[in-house]
N, C-alpha and C positions, 0 to 999 in steps of 0.2 A: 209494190205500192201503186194504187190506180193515183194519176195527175189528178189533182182539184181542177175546177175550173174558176179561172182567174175572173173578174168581173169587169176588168181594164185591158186596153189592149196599147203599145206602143206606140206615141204619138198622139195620147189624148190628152186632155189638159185634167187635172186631179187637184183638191184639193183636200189636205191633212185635218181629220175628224179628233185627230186624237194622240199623244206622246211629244217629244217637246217640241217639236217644229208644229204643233196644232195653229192652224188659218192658214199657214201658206198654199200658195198655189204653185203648180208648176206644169211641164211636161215630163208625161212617163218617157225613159230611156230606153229601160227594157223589162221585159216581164219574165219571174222565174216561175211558170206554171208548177213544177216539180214538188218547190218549194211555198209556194203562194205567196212570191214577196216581188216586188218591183224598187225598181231603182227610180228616184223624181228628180229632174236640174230643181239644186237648188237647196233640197231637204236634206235633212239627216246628213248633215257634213262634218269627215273625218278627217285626222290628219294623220299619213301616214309617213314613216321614215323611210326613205329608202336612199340604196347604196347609188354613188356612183357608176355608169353606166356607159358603154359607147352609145346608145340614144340619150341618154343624159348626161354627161357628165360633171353636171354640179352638182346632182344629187340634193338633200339634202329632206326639208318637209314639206310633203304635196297636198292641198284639202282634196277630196273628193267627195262623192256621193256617196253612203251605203245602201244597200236593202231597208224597207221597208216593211210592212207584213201588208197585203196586198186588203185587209181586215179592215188597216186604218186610214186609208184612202177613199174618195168618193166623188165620180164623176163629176164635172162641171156642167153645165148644163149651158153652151153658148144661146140660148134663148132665155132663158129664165135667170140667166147669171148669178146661178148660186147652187153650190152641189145637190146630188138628186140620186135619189136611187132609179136602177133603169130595170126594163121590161123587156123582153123579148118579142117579137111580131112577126108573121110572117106575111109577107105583101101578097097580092094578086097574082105576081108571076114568079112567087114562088120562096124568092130571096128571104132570108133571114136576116132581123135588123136590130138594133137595142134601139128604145124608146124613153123617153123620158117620162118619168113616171107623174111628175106633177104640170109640164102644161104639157104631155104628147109629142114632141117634136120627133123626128130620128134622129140621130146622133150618127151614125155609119153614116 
């Protein structure tokens, strides 16, 4: 199976287009390219049971984050302060960059 290419990258800020966490914002955690889903502080929280532990041992129910599908996410755009679909560019000396697609800015 060839990787998708994810449209986010770890440490951006994202805000949810779409499923029940829709308007929040957050930062990406981590990206599952593989799979096309990213983890957001903040979204999509679960609560898991888990056993006592010698790292834990109260055990008992943890929220966390899950996956997301990387589909219903969409860059922030800190210039324009509102999600944006981005562009690809490549500068003068070469470098490869994402752009914001409604006022221009770089984002990398």
């Amino acid at each position: 199976m060839i990787p998708s290419r994810v449209h986010v990258k770890k440490g951006d800020t994202v805000m949810v287009i779409t499923g029940k966490s829709i308007g929040k914002k957050g930062k990406v955690l981590s990206v599952d390219t593989a799979k096309s889903r990213v983890i957001v502080e903040g979204v999509n929280i679960v609560k898991r049971h888990t056993r006592p532990t010698r790292q834990m041992p109260q055990g008992g129910i943890i929220e966390k984050e899950a996956p997301v599908a990387s589909s219903n996410v969409m860059l922030y755009c800190p210039k324009c302060n509102r999600p944006t679909r981005i562009g690809r560019q490549v500068l003068a000396d070469g470098t490869k960059t994402r752009v914001c697609k409604k006022c221009g800015e770089v984002i990398d």
